[in-house]
MIMI-477180 format. One record per residue: x, y, z of N, C-alpha, C in turn; chain; residue number from 1; residue in one letter. Coordinates in nm, 3 decimals. Example, Ala and Ser with C-alpha at 12.3 -4.5 7.8 and 13.67 -1.06 7.14 Angstrom:
MIMI-477180
<atom><n_x>1.319</n_x><n_y>-0.569</n_y><n_z>0.780</n_z><ca_x>1.230</ca_x><ca_y>-0.450</ca_y><ca_z>0.780</ca_z><c_x>1.320</c_x><c_y>-0.330</c_y><c_z>0.780</c_z><chain>A</chain><resi>1</resi><resn>a</resn></atom>
<atom><n_x>1.285</n_x><n_y>-0.225</n_y><n_z>0.708</n_z><ca_x>1.367</ca_x><ca_y>-0.106</ca_y><ca_z>0.714</ca_z><c_x>1.290</c_x><c_y>0.003</c_y><c_z>0.787</c_z><chain>A</chain><resi>2</resi><resn>s</resn></atom>
END
This chain:
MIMI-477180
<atom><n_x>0.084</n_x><n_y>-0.117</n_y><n_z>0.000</n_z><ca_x>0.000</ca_x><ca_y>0.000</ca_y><ca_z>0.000</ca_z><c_x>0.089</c_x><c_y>0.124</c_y><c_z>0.000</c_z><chain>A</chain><resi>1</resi><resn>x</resn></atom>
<atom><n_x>0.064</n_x><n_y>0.230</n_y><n_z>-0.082</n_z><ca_x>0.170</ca_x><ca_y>0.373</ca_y><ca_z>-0.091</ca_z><c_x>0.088</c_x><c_y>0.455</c_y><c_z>0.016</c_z><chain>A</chain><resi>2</resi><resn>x</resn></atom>
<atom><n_x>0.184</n_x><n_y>0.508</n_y><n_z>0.044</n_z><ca_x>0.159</ca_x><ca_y>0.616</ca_y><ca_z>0.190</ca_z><c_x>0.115</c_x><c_y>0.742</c_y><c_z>0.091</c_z><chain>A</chain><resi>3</resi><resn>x</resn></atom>
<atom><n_x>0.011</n_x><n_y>0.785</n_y><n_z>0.120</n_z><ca_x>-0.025</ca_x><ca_y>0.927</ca_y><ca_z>0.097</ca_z><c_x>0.015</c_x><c_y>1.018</c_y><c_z>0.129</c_z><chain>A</chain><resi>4</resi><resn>x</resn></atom>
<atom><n_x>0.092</n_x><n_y>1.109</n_y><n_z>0.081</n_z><ca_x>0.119</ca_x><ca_y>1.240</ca_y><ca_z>0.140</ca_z><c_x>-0.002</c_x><c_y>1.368</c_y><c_z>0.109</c_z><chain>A</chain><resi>5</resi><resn>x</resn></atom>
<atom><n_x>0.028</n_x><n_y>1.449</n_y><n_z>0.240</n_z><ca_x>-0.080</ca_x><ca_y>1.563</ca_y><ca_z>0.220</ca_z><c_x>-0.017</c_x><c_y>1.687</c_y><c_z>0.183</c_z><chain>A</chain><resi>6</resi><resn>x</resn></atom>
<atom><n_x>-0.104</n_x><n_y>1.731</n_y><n_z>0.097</n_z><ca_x>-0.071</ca_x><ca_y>1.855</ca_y><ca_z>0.030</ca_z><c_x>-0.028</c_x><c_y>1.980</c_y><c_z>0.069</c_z><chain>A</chain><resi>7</resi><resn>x</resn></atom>
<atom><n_x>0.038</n_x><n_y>2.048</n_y><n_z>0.101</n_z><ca_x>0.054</ca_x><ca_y>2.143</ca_y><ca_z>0.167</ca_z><c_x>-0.020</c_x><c_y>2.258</c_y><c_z>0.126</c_z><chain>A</chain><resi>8</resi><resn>x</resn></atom>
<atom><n_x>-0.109</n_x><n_y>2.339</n_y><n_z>0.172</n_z><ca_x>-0.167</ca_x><ca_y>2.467</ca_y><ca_z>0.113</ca_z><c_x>-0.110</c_x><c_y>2.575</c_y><c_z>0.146</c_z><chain>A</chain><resi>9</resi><resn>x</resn></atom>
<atom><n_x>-0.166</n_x><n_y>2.696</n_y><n_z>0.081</n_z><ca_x>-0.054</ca_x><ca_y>2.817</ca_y><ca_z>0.094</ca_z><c_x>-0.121</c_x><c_y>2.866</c_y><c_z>0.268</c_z><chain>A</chain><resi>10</resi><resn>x</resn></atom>
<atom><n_x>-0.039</n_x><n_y>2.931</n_y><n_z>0.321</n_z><ca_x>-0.044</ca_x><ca_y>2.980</ca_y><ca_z>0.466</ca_z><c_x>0.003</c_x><c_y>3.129</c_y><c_z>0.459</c_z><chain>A</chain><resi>11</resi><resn>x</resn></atom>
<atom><n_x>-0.091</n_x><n_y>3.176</n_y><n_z>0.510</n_z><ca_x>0.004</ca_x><ca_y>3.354</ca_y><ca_z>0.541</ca_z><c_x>0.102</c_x><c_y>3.358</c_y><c_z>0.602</c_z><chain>A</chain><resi>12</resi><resn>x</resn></atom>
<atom><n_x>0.201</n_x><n_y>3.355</n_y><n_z>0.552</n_z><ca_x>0.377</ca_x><ca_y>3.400</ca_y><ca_z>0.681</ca_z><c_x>0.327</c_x><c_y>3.421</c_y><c_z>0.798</c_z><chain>A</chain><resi>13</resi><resn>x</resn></atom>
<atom><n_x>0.379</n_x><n_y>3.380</n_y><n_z>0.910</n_z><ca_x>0.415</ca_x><ca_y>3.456</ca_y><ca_z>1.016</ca_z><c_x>0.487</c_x><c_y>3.558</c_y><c_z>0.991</c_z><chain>A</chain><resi>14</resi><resn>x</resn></atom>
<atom><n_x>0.468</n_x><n_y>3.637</n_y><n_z>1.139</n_z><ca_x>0.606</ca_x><ca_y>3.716</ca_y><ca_z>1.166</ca_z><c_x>0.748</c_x><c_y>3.633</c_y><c_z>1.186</c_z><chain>A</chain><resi>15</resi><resn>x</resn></atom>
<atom><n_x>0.757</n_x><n_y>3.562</n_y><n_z>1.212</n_z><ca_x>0.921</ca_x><ca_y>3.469</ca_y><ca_z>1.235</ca_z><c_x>0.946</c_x><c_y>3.441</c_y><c_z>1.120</c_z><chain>A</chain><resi>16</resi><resn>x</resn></atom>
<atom><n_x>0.835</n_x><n_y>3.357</n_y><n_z>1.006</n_z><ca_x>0.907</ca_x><ca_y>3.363</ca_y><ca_z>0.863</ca_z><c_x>0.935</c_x><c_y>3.466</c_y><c_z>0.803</c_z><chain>A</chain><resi>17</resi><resn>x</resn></atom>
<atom><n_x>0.870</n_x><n_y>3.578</n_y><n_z>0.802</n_z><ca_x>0.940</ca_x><ca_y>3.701</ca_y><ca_z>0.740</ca_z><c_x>1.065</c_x><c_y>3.748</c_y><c_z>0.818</c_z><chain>A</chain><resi>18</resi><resn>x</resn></atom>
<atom><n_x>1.072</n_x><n_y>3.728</n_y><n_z>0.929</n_z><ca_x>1.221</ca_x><ca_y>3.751</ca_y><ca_z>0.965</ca_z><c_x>1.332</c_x><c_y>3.704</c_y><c_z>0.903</c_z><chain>A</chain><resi>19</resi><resn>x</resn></atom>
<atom><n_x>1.287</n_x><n_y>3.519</n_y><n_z>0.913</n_z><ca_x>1.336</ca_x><ca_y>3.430</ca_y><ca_z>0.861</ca_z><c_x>1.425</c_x><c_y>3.457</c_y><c_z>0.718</c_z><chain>A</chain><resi>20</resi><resn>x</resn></atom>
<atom><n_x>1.324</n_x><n_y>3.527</n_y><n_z>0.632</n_z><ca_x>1.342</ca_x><ca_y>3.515</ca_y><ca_z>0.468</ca_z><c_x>1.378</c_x><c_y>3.671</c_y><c_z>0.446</c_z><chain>A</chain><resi>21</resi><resn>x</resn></atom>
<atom><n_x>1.415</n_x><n_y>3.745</n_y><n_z>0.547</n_z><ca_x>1.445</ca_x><ca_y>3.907</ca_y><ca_z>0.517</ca_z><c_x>1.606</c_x><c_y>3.856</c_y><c_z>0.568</c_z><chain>A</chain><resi>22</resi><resn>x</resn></atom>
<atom><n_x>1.664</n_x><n_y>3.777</n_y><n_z>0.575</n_z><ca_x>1.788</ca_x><ca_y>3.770</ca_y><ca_z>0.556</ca_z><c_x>1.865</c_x><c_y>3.700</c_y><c_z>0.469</c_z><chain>A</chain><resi>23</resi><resn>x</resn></atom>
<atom><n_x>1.751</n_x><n_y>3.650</n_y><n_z>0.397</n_z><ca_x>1.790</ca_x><ca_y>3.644</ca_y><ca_z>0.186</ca_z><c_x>1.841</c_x><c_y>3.736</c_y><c_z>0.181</c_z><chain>A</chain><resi>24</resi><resn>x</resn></atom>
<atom><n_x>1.920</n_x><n_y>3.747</n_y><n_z>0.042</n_z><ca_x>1.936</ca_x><ca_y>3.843</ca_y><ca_z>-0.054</ca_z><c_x>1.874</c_x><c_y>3.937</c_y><c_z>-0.124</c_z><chain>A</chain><resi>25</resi><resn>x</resn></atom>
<atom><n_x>1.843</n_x><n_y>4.058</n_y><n_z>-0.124</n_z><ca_x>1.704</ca_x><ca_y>4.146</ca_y><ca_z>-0.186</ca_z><c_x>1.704</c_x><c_y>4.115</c_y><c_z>-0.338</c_z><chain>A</chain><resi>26</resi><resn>x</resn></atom>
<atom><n_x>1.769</n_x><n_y>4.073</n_y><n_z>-0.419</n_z><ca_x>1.783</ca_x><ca_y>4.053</ca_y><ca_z>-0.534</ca_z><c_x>1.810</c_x><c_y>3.881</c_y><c_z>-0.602</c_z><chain>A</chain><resi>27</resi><resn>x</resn></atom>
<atom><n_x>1.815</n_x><n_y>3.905</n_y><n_z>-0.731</n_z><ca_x>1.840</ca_x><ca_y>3.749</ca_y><ca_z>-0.754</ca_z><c_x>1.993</c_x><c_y>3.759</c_y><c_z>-0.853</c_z><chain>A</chain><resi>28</resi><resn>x</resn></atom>
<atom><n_x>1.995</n_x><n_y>3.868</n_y><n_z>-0.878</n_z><ca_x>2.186</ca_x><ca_y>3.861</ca_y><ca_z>-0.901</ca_z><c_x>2.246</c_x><c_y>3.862</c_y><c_z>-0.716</c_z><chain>A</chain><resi>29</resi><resn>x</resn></atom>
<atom><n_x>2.238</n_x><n_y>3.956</n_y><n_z>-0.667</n_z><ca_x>2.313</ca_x><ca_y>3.910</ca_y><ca_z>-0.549</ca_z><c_x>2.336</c_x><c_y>3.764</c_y><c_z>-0.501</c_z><chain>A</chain><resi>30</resi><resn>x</resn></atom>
<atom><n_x>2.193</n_x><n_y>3.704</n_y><n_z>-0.521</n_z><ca_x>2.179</ca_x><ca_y>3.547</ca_y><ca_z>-0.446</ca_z><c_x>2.222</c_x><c_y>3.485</c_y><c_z>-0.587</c_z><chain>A</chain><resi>31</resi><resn>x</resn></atom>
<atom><n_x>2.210</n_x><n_y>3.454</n_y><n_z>-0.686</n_z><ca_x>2.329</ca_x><ca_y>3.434</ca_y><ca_z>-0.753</ca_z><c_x>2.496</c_x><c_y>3.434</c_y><c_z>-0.737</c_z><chain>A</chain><resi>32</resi><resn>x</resn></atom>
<atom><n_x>2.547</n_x><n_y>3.518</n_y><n_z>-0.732</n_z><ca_x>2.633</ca_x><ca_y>3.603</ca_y><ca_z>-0.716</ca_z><c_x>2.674</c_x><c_y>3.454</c_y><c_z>-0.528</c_z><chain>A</chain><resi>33</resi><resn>x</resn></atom>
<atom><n_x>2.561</n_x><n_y>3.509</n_y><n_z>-0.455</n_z><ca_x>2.664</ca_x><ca_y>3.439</ca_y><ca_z>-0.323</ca_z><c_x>2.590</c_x><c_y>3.271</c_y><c_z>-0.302</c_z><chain>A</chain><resi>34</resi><resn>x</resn></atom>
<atom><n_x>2.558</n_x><n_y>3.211</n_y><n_z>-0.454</n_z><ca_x>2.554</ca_x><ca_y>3.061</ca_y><ca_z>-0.463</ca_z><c_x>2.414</c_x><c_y>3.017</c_y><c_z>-0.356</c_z><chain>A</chain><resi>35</resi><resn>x</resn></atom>
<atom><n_x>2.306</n_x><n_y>3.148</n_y><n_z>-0.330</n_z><ca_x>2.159</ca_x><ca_y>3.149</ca_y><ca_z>-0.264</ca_z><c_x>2.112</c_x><c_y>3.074</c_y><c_z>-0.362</c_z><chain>A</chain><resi>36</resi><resn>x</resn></atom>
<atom><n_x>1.986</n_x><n_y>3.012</n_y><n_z>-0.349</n_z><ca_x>1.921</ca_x><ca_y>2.927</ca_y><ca_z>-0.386</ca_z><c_x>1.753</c_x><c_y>3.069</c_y><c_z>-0.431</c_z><chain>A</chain><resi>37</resi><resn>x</resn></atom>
<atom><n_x>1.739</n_x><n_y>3.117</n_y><n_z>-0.304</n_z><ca_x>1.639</ca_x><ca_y>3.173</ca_y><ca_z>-0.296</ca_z><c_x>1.664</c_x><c_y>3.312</c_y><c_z>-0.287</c_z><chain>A</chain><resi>38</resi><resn>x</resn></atom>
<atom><n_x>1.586</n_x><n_y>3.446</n_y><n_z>-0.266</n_z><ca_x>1.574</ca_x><ca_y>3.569</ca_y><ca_z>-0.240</ca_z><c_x>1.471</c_x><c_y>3.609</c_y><c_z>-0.224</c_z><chain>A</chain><resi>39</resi><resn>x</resn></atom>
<atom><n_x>1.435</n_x><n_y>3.713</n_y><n_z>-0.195</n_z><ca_x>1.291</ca_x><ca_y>3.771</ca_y><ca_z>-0.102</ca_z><c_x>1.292</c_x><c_y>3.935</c_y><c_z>-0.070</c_z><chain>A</chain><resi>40</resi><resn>x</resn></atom>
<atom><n_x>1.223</n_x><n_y>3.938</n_y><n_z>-0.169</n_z><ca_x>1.197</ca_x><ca_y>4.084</ca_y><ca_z>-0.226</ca_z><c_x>1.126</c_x><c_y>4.153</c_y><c_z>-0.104</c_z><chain>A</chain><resi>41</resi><resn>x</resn></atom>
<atom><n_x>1.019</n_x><n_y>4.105</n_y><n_z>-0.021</n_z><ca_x>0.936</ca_x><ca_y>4.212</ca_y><ca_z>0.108</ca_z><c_x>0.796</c_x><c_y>4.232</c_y><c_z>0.000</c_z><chain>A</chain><resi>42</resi><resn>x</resn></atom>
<atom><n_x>0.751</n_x><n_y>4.196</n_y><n_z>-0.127</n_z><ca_x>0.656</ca_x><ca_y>4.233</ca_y><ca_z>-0.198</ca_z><c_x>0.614</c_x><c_y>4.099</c_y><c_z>-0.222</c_z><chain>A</chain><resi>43</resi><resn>x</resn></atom>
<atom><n_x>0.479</n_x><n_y>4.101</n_y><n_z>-0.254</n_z><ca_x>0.394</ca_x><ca_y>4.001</ca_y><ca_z>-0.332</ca_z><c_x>0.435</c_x><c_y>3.953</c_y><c_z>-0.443</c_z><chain>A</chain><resi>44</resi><resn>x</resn></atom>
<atom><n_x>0.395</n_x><n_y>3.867</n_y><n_z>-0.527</n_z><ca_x>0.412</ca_x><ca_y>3.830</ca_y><ca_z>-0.648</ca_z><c_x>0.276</c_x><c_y>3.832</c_y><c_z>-0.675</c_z><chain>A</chain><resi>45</resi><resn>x</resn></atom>
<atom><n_x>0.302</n_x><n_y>3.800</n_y><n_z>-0.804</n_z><ca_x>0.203</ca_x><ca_y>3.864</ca_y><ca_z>-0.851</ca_z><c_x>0.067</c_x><c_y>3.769</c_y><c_z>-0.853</c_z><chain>A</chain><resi>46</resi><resn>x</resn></atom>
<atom><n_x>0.087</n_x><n_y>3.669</n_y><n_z>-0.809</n_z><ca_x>-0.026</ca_x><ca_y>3.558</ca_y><ca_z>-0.713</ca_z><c_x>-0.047</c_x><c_y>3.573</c_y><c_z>-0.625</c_z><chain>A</chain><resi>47</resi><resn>x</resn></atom>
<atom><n_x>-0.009</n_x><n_y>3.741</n_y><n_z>-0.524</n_z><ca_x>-0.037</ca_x><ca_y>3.748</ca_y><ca_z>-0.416</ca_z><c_x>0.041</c_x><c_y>3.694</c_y><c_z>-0.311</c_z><chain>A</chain><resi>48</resi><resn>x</resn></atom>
<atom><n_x>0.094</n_x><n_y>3.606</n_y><n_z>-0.309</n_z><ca_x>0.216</ca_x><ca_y>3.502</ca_y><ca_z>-0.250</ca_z><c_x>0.321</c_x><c_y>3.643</c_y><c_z>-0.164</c_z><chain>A</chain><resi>49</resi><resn>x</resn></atom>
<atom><n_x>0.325</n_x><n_y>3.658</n_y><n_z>-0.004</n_z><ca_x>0.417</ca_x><ca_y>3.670</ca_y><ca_z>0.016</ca_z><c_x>0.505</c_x><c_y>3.560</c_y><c_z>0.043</c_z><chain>A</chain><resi>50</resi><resn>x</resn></atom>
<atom><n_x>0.627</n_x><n_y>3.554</n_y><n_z>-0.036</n_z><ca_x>0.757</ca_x><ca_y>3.404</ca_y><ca_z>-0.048</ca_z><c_x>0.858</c_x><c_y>3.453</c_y><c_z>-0.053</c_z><chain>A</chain><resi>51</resi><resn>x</resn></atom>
<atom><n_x>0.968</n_x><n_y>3.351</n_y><n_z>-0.073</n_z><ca_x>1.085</ca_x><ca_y>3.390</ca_y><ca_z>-0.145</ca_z><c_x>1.060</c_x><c_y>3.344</c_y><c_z>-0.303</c_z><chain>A</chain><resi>52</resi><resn>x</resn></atom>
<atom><n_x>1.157</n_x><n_y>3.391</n_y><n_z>-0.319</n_z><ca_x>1.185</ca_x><ca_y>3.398</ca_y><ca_z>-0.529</ca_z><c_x>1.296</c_x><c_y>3.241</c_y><c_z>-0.499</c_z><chain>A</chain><resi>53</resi><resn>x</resn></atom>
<atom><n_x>1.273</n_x><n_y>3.190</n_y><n_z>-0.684</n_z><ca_x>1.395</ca_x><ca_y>3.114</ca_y><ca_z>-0.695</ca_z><c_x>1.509</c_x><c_y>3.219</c_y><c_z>-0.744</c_z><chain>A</chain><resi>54</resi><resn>x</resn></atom>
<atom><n_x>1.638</n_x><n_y>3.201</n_y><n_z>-0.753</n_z><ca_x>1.737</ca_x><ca_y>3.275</ca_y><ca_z>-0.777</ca_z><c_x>1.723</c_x><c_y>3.284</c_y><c_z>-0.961</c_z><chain>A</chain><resi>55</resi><resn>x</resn></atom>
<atom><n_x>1.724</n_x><n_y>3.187</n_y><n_z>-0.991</n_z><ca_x>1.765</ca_x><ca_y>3.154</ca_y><ca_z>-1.111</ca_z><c_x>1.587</c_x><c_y>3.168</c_y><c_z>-1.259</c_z><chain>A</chain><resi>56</resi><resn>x</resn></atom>
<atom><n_x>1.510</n_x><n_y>3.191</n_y><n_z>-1.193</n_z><ca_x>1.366</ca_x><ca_y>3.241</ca_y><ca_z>-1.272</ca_z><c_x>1.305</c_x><c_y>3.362</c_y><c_z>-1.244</c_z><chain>A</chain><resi>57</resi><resn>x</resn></atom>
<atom><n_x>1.339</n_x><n_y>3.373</n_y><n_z>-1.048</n_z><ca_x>1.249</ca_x><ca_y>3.483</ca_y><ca_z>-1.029</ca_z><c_x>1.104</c_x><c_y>3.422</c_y><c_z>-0.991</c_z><chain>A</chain><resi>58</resi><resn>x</resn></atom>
<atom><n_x>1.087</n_x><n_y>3.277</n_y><n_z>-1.006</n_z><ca_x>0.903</ca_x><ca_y>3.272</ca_y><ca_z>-0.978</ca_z><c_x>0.921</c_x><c_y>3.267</c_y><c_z>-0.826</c_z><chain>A</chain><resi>59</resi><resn>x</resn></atom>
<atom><n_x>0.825</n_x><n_y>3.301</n_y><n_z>-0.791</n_z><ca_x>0.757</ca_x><ca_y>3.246</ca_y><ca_z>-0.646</ca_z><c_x>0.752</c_x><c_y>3.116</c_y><c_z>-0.600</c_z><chain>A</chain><resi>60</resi><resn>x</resn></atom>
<atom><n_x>0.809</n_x><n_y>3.101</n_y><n_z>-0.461</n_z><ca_x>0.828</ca_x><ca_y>2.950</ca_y><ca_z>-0.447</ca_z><c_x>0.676</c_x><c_y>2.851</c_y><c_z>-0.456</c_z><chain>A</chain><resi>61</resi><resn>x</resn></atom>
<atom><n_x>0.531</n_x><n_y>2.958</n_y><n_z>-0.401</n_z><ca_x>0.433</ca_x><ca_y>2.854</ca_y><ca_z>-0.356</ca_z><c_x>0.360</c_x><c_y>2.876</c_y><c_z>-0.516</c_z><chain>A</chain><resi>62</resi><resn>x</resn></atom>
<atom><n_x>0.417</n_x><n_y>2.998</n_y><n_z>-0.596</n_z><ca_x>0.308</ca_x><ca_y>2.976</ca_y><ca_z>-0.716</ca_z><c_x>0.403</c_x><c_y>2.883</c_y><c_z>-0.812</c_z><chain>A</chain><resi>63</resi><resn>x</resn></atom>
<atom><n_x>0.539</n_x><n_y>2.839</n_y><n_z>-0.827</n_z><ca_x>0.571</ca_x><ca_y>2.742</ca_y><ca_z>-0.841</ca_z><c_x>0.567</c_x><c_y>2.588</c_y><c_z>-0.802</c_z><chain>A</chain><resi>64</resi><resn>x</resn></atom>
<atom><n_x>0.533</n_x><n_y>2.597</n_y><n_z>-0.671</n_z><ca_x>0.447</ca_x><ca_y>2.434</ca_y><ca_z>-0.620</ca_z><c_x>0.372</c_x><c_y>2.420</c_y><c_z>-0.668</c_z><chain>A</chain><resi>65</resi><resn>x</resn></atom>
<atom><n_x>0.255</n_x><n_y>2.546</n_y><n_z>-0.690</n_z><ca_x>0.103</ca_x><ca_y>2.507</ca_y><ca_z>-0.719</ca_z><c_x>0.083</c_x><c_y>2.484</c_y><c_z>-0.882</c_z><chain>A</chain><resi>66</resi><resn>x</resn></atom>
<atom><n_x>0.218</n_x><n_y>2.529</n_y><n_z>-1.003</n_z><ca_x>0.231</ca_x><ca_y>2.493</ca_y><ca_z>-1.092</ca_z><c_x>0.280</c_x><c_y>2.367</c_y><c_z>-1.115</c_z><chain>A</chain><resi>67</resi><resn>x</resn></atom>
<atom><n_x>0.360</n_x><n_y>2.321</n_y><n_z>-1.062</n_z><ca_x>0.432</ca_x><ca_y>2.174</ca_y><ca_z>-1.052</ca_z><c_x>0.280</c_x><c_y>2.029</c_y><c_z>-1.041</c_z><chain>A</chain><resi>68</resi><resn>x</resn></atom>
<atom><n_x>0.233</n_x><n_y>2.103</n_y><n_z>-0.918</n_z><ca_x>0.079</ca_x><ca_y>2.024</ca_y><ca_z>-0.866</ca_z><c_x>0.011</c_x><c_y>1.987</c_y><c_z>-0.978</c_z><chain>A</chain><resi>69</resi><resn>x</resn></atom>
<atom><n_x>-0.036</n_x><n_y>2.131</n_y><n_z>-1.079</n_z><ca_x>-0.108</ca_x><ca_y>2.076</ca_y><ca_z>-1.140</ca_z><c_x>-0.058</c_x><c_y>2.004</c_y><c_z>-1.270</c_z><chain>A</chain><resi>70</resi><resn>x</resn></atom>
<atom><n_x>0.020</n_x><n_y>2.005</n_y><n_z>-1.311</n_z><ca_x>0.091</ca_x><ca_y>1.974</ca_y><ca_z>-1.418</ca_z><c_x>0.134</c_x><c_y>1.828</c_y><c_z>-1.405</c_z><chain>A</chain><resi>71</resi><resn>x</resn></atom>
<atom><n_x>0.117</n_x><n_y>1.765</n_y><n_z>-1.248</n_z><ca_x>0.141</ca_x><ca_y>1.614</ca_y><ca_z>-1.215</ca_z><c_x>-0.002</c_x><c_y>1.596</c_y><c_z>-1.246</c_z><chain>A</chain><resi>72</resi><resn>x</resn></atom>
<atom><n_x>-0.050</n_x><n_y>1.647</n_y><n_z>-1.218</n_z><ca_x>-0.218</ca_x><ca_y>1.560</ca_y><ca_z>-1.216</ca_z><c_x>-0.269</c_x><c_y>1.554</c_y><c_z>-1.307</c_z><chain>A</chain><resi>73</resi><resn>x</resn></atom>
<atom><n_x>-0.212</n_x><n_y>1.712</n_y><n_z>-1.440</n_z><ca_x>-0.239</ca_x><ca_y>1.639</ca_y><ca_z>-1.580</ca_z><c_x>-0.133</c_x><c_y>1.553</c_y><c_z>-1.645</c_z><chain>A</chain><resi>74</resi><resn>x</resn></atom>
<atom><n_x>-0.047</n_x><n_y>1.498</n_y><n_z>-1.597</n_z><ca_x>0.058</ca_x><ca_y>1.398</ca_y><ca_z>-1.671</ca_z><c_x>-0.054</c_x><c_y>1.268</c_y><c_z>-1.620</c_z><chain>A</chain><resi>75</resi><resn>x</resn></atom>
<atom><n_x>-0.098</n_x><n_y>1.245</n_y><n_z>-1.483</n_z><ca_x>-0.165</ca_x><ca_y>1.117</ca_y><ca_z>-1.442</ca_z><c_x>-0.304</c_x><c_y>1.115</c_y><c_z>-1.545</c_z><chain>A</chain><resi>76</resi><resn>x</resn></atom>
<atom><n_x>-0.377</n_x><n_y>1.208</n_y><n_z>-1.574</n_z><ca_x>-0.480</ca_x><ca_y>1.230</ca_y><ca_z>-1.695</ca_z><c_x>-0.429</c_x><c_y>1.201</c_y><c_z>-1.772</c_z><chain>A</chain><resi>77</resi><resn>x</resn></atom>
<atom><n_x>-0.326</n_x><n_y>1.187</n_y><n_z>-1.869</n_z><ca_x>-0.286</ca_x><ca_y>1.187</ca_y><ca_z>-2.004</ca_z><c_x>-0.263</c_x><c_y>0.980</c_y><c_z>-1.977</c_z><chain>A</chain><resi>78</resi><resn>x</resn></atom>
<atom><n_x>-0.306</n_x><n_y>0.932</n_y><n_z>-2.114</n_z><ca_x>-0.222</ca_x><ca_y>0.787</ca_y><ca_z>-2.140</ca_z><c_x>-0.116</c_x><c_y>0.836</c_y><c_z>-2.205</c_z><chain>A</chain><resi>79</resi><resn>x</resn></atom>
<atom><n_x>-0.075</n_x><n_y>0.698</n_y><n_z>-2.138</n_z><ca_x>0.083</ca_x><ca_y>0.697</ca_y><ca_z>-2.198</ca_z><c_x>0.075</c_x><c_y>0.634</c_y><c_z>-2.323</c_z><chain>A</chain><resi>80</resi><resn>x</resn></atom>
<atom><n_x>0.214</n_x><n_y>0.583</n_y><n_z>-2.402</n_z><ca_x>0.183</ca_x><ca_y>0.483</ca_y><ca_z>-2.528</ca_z><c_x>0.182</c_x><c_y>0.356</c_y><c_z>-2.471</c_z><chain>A</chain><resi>81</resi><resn>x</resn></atom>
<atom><n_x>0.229</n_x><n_y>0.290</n_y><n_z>-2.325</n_z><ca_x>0.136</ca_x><ca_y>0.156</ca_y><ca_z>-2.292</ca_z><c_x>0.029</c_x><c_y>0.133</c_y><c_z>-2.286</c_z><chain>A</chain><resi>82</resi><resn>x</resn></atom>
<atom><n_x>-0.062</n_x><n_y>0.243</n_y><n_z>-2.250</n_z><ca_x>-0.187</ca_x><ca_y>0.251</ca_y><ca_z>-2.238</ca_z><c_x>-0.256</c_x><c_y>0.235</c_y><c_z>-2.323</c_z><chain>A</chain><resi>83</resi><resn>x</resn></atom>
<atom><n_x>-0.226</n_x><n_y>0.284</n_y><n_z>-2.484</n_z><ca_x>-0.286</ca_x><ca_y>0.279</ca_y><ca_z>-2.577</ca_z><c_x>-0.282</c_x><c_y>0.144</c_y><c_z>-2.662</c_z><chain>A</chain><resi>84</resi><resn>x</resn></atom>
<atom><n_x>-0.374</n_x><n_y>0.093</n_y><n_z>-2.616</n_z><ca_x>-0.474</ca_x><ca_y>-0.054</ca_y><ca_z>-2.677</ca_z><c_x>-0.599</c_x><c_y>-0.093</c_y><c_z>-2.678</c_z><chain>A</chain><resi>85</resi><resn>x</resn></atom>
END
């Protein structure tokens, strides 16, 4: 039997995570630049999402989960070419 995992939904920051993520890099050349993964602008994206950024796109970390999400669930919708018989 596969263990289910649960989904994580988006959550409003605390105050401790914004502490947390205000000692990113304000930019994504800087966090580039010092081999950051992430950065965190203090602004929304444009999904509303207060997050950090990836370094290397600029998206938002949770409107990038929630793109990843759905894009698994249409790969499990789609047949594959075993399927087709």
């Amino acid at each position: 039997m596969m263990a289910t995992r649960k989904r994580k939904e988006y959550v409003e920051p605390t105050a401790s995570d914004r502490e947390r993520w205000r000692r990113l890099p304000r930019t994504s050349t800087v966090a580039l630049r010092s081999g950051v993964r992430w950065y965190f602008t203090d602004r929304a994206c444009a999904g509303g999402h207060m997050a950090p950024r990836y370094a290397t796109s600029g998206a938002c970390v949770v409107c990038h989960r929630e793109v990843v999400r759905v894009a698994r669930a249409v790969a499990r919708m789609v047949p594959g070419p075993s399927d087709e018989r």
